[in-house]
mmCIF file of the N, C-alpha and C atoms, coordinates in Angstrom:
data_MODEL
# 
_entry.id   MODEL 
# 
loop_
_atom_site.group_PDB 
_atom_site.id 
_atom_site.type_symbol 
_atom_site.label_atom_id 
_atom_site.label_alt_id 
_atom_site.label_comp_id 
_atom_site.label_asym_id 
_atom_site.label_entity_id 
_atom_site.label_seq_id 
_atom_site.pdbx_PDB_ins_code 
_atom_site.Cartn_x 
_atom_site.Cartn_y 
_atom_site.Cartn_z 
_atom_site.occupancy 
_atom_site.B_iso_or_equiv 
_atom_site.pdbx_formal_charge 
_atom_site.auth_seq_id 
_atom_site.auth_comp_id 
_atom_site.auth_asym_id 
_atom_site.auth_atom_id 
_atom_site.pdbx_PDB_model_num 
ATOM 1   N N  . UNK A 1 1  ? 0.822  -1.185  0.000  1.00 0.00 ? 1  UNK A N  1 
ATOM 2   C CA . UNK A 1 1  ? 0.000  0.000   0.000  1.00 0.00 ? 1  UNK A CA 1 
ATOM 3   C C  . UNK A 1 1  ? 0.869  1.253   0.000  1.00 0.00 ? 1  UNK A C  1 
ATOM 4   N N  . UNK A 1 2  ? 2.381  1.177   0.605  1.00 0.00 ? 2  UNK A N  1 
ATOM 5   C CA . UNK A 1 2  ? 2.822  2.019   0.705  1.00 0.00 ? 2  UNK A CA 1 
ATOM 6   C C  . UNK A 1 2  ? 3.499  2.847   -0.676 1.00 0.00 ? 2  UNK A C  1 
ATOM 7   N N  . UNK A 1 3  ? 4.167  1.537   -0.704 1.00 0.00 ? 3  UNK A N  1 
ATOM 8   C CA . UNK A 1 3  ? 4.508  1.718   -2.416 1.00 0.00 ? 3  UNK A CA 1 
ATOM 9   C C  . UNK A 1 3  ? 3.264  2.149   -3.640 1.00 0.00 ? 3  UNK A C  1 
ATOM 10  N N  . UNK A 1 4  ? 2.531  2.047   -3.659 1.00 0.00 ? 4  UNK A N  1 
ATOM 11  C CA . UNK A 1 4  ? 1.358  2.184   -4.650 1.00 0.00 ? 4  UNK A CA 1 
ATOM 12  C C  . UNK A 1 4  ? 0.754  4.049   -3.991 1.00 0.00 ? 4  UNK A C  1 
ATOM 13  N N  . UNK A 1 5  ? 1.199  4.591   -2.983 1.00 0.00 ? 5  UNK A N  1 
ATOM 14  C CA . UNK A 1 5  ? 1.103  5.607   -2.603 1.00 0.00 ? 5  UNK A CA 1 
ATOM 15  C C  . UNK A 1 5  ? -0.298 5.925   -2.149 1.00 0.00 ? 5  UNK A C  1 
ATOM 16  N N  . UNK A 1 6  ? -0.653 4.504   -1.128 1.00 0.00 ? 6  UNK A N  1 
ATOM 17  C CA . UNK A 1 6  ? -1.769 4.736   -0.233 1.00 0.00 ? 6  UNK A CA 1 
ATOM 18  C C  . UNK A 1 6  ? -1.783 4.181   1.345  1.00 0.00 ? 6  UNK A C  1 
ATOM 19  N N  . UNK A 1 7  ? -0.847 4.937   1.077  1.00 0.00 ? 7  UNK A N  1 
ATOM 20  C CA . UNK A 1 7  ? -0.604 4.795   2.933  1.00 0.00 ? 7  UNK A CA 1 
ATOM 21  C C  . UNK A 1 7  ? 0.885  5.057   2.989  1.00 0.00 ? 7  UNK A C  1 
ATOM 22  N N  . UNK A 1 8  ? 0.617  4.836   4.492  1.00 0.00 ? 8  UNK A N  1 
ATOM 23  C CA . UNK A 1 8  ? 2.246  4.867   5.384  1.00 0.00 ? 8  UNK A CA 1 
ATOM 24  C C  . UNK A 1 8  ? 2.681  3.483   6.260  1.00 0.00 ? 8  UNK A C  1 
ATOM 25  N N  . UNK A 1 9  ? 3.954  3.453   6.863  1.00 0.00 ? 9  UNK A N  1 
ATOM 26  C CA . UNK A 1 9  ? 3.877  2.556   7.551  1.00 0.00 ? 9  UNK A CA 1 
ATOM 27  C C  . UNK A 1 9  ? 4.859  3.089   8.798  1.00 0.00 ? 9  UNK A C  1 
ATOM 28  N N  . UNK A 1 10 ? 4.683  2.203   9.479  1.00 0.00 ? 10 UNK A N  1 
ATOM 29  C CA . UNK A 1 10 ? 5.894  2.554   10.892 1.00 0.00 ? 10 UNK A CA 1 
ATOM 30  C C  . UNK A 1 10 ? 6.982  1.366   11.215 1.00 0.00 ? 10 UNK A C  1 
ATOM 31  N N  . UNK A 1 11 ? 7.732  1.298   10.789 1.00 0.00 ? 11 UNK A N  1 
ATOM 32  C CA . UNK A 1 11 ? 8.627  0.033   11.011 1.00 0.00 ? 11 UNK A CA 1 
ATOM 33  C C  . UNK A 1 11 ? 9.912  0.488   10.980 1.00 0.00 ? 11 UNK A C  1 
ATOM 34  N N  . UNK A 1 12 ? 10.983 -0.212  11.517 1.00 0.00 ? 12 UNK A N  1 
ATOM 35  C CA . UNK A 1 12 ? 12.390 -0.081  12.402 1.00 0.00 ? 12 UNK A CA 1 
ATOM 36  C C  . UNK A 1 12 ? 13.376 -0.019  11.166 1.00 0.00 ? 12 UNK A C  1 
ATOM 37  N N  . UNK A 1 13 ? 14.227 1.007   11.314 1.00 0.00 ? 13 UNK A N  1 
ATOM 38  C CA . UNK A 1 13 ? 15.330 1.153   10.592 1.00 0.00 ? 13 UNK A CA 1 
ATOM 39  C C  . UNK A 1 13 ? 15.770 0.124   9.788  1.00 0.00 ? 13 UNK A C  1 
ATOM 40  N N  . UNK A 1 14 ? 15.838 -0.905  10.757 1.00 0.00 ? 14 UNK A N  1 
ATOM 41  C CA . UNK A 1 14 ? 17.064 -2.256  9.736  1.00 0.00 ? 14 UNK A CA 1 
ATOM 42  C C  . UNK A 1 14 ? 16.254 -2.370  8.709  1.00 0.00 ? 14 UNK A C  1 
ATOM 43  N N  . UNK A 1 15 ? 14.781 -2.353  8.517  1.00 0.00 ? 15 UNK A N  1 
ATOM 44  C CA . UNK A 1 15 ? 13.798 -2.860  7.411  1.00 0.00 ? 15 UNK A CA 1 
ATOM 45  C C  . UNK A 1 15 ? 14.382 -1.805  6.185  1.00 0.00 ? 15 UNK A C  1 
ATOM 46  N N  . UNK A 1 16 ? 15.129 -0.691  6.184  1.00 0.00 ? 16 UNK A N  1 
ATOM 47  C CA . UNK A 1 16 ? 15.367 0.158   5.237  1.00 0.00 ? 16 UNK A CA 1 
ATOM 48  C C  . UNK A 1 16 ? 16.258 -0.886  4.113  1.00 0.00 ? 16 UNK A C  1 
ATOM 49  N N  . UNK A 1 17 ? 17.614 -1.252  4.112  1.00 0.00 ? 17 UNK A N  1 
ATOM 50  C CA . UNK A 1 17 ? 17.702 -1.955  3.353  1.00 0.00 ? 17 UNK A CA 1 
ATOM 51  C C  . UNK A 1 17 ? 17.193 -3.026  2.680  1.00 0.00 ? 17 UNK A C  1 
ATOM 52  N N  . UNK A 1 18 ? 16.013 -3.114  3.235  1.00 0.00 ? 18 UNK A N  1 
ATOM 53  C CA . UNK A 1 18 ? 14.666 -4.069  2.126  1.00 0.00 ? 18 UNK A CA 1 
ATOM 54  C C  . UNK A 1 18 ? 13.650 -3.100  0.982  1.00 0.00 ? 18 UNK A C  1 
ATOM 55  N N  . UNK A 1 19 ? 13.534 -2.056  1.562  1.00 0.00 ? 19 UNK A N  1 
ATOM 56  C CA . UNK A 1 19 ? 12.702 -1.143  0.890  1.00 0.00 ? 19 UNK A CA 1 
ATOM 57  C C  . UNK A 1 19 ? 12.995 -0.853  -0.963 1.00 0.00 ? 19 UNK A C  1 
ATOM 58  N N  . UNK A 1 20 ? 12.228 -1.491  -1.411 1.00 0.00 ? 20 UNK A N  1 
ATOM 59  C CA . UNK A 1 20 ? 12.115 -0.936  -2.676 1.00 0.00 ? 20 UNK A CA 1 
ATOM 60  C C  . UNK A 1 20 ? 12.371 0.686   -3.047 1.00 0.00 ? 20 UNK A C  1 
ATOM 61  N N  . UNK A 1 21 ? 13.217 0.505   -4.636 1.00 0.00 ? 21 UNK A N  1 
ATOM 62  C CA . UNK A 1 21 ? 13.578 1.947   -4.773 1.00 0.00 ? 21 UNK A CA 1 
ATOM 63  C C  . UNK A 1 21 ? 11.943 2.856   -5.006 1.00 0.00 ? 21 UNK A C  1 
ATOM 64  N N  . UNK A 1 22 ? 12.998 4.133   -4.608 1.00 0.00 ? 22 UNK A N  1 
ATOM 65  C CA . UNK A 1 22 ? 11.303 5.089   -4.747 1.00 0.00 ? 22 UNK A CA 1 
ATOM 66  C C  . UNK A 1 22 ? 10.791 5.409   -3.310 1.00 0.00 ? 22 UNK A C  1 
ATOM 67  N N  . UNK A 1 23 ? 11.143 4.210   -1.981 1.00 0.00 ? 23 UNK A N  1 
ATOM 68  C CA . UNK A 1 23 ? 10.841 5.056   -0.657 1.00 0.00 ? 23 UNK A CA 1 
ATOM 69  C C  . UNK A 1 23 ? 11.911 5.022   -0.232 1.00 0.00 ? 23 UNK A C  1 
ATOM 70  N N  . UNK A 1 24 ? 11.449 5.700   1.090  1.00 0.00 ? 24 UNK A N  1 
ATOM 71  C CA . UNK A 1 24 ? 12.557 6.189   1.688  1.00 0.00 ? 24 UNK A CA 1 
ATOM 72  C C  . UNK A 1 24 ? 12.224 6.057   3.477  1.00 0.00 ? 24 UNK A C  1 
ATOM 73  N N  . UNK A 1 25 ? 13.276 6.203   4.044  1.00 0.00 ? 25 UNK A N  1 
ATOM 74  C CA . UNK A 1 25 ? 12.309 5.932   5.733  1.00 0.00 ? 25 UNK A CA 1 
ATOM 75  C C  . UNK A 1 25 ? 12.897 7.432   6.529  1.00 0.00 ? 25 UNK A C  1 
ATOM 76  N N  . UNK A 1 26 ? 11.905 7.802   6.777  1.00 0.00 ? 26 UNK A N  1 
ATOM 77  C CA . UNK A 1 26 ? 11.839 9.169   7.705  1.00 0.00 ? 26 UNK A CA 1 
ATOM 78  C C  . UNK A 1 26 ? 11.758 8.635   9.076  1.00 0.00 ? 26 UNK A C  1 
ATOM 79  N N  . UNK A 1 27 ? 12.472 9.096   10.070 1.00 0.00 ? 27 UNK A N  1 
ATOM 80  C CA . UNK A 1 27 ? 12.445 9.261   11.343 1.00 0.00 ? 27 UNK A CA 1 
ATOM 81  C C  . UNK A 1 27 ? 11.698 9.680   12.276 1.00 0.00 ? 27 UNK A C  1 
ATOM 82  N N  . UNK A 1 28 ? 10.938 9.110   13.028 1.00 0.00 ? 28 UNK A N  1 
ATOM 83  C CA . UNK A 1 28 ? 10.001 9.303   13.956 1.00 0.00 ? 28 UNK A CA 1 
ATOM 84  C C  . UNK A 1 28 ? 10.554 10.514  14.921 1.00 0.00 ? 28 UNK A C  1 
ATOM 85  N N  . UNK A 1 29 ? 10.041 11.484  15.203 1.00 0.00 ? 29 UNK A N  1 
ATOM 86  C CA . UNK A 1 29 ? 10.674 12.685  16.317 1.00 0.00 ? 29 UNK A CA 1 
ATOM 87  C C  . UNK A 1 29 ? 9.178  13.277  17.284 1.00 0.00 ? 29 UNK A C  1 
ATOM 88  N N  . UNK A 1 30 ? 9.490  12.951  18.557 1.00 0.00 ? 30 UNK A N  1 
ATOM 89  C CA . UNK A 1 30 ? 10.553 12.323  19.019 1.00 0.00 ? 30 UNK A CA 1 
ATOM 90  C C  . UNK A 1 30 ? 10.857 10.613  19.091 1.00 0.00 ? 30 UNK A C  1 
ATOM 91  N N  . UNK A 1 31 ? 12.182 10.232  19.472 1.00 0.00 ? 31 UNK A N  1 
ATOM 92  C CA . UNK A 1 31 ? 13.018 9.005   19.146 1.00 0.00 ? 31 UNK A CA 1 
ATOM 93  C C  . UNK A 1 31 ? 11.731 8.342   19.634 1.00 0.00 ? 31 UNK A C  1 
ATOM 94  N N  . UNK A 1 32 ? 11.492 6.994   19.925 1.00 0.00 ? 32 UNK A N  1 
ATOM 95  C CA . UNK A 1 32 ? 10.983 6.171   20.719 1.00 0.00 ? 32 UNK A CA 1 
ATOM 96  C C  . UNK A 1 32 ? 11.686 4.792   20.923 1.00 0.00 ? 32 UNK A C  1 
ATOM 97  N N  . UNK A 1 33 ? 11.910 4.948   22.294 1.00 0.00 ? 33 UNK A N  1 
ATOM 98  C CA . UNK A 1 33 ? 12.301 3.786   22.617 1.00 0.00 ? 33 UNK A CA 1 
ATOM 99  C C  . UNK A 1 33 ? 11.824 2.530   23.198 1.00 0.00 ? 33 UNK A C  1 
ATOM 100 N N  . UNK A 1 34 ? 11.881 1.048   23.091 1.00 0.00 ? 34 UNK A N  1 
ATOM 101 C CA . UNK A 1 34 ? 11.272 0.177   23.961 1.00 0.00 ? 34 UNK A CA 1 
ATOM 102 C C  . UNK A 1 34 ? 12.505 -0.302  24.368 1.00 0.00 ? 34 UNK A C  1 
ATOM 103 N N  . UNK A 1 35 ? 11.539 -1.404  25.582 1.00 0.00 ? 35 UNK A N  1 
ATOM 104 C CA . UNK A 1 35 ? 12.455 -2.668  26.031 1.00 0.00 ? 35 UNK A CA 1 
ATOM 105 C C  . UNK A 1 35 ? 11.762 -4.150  25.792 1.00 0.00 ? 35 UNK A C  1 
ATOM 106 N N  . UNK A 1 36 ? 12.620 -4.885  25.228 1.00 0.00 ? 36 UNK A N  1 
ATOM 107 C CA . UNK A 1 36 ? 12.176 -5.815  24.793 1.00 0.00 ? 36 UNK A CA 1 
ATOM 108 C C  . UNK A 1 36 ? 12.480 -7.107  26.136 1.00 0.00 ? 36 UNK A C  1 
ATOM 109 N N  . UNK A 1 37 ? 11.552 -8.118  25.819 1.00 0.00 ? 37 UNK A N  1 
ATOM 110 C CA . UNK A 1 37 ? 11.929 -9.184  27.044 1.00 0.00 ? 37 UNK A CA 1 
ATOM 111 C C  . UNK A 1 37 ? 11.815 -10.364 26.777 1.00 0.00 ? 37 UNK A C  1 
ATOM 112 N N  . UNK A 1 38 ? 12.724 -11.197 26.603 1.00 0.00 ? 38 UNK A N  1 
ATOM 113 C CA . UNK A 1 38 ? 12.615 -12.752 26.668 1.00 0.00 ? 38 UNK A CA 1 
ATOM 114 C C  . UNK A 1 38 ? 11.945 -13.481 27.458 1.00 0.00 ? 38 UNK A C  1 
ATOM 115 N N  . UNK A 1 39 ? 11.132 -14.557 27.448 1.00 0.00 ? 39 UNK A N  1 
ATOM 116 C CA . UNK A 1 39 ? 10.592 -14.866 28.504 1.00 0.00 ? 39 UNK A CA 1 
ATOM 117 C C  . UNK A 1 39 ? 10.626 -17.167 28.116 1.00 0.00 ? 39 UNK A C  1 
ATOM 118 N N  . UNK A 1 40 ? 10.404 -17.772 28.320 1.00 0.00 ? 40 UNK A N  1 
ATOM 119 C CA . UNK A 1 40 ? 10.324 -19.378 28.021 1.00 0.00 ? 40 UNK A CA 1 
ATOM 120 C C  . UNK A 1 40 ? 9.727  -20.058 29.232 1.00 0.00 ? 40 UNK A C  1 
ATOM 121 N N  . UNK A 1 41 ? 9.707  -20.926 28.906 1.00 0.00 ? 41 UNK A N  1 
ATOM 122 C CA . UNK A 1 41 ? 8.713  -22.160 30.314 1.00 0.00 ? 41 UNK A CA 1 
ATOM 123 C C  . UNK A 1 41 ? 9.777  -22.136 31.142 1.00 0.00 ? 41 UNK A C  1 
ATOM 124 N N  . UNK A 1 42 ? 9.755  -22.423 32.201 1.00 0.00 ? 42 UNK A N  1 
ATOM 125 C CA . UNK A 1 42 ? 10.178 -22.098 33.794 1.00 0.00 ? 42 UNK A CA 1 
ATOM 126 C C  . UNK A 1 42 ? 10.081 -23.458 34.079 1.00 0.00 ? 42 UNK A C  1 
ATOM 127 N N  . UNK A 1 43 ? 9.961  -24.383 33.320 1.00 0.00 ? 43 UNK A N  1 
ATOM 128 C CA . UNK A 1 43 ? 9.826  -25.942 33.785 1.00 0.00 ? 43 UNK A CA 1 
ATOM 129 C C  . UNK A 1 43 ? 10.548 -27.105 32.936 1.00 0.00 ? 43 UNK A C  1 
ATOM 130 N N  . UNK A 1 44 ? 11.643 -26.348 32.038 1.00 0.00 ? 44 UNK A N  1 
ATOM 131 C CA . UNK A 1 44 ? 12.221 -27.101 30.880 1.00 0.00 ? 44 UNK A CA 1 
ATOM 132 C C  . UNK A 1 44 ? 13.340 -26.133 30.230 1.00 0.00 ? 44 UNK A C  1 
ATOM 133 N N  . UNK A 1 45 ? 14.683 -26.245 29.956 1.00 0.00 ? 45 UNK A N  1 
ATOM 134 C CA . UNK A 1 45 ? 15.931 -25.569 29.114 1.00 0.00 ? 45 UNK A CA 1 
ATOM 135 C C  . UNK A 1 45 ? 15.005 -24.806 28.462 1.00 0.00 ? 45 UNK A C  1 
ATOM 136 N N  . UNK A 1 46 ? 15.758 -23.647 28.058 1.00 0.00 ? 46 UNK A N  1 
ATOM 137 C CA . UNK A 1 46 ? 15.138 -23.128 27.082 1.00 0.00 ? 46 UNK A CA 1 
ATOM 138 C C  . UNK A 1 46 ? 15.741 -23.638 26.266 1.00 0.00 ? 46 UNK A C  1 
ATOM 139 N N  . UNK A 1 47 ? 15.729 -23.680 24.373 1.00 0.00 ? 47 UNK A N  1 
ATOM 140 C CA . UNK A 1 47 ? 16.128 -23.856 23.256 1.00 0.00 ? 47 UNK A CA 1 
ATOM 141 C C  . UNK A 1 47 ? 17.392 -23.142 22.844 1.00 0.00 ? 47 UNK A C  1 
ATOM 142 N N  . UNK A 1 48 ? 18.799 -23.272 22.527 1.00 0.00 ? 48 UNK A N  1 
ATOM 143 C CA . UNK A 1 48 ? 19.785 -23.088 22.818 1.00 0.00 ? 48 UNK A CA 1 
ATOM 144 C C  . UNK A 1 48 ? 20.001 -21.818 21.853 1.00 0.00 ? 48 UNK A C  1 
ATOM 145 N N  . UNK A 1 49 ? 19.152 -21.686 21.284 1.00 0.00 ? 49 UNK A N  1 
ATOM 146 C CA . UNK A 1 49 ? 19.204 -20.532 20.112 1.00 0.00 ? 49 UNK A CA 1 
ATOM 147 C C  . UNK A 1 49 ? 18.622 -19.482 21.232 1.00 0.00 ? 49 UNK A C  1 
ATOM 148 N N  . UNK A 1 50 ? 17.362 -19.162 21.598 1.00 0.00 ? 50 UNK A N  1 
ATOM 149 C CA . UNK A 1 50 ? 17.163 -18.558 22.628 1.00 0.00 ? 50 UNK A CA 1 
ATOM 150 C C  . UNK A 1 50 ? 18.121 -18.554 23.688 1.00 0.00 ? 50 UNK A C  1 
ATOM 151 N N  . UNK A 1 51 ? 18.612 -18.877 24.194 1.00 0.00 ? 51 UNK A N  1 
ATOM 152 C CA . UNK A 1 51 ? 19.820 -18.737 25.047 1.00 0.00 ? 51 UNK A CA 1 
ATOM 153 C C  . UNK A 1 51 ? 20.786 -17.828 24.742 1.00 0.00 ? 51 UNK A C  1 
ATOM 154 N N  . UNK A 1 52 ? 21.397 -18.343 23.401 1.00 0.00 ? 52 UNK A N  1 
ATOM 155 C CA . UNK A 1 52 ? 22.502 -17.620 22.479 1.00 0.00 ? 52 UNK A CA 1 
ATOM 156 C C  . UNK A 1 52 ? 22.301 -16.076 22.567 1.00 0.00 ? 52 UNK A C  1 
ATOM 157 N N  . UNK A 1 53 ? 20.531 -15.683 21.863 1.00 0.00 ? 53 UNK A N  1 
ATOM 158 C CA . UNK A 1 53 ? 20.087 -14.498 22.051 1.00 0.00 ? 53 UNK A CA 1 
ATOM 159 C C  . UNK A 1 53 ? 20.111 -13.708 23.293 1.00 0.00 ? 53 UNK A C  1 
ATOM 160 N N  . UNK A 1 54 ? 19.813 -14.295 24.569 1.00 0.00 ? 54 UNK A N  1 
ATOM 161 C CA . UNK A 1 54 ? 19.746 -13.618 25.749 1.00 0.00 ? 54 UNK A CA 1 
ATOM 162 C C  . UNK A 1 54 ? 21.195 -13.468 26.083 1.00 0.00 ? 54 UNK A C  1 
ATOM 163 N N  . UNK A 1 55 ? 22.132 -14.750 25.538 1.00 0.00 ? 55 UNK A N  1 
ATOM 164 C CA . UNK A 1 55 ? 23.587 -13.950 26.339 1.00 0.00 ? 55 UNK A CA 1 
ATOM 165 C C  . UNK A 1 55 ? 24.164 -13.246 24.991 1.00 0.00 ? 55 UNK A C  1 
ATOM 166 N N  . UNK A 1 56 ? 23.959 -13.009 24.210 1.00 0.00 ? 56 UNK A N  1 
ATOM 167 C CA . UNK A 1 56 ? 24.064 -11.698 22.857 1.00 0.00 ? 56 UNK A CA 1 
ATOM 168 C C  . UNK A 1 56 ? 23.987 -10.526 23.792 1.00 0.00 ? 56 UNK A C  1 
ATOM 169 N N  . UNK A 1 57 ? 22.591 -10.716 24.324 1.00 0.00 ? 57 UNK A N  1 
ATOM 170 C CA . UNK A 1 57 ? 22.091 -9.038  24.671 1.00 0.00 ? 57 UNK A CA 1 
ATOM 171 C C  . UNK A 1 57 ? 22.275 -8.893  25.680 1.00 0.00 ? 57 UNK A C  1 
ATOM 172 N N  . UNK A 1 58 ? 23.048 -9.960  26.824 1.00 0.00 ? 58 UNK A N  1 
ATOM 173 C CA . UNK A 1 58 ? 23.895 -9.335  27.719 1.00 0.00 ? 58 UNK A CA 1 
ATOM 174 C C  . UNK A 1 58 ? 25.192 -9.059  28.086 1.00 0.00 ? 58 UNK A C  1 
ATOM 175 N N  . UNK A 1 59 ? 25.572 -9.726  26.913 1.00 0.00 ? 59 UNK A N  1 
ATOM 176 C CA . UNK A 1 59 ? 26.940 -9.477  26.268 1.00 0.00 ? 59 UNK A CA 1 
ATOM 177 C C  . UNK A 1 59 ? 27.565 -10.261 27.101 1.00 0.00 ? 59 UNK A C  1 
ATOM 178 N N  . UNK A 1 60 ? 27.633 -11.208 27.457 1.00 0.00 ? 60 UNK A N  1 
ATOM 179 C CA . UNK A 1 60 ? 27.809 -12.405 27.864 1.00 0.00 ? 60 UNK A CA 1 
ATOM 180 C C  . UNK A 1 60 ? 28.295 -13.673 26.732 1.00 0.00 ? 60 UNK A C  1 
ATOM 181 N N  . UNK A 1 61 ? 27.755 -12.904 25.336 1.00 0.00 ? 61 UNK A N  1 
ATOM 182 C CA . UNK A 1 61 ? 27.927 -14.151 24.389 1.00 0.00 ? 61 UNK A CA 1 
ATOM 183 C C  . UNK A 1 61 ? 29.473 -13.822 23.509 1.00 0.00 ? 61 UNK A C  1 
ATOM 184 N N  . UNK A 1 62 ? 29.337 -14.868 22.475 1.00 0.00 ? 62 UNK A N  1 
ATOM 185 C CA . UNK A 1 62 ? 30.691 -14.553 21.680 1.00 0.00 ? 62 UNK A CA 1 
ATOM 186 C C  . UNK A 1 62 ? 30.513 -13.255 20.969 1.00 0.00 ? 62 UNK A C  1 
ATOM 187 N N  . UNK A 1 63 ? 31.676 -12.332 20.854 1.00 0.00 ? 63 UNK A N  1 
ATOM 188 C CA . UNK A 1 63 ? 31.780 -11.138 19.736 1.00 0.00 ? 63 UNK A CA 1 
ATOM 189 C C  . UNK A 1 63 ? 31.048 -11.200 18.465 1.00 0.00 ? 63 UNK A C  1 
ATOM 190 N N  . UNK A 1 64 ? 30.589 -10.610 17.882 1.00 0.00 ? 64 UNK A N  1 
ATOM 191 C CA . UNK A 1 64 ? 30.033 -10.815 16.283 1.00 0.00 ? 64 UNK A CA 1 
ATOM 192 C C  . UNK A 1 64 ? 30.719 -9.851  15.676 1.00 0.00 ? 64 UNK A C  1 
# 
């Protein structure tokens, strides 16, 4: 819809290098920030990929 020039959308920076030529992504002002939260069953490992992610984002994991 956006592309066809009937509408807008709101979505996160990284999505810019997907965007077809012709748009462009403007910046929300002011910034907005969240916090995001992991959460899994409390009665079983979590899945080791999930893991990986939580010690990523506490920097706990390997360098990238």
């Amino acid at each position: 819809m956006v592309e066809a020039g009937l509408g807008v959308a709101v979505l996160p920076s990284l999505a810019g290098s997907m965007l077809p030529g012709g748009l462009t992504l403007v910046p929300a002002l002011p910034r907005v920030e969240r916090r995001l939260l992991l959460t899994g069953p409390a009665t079983r490992p979590w899945h080791p990929h999930v893991t990986a992610i939580r010690d990523l984002c506490q920097g706990t994991g390997p360098a990238m």
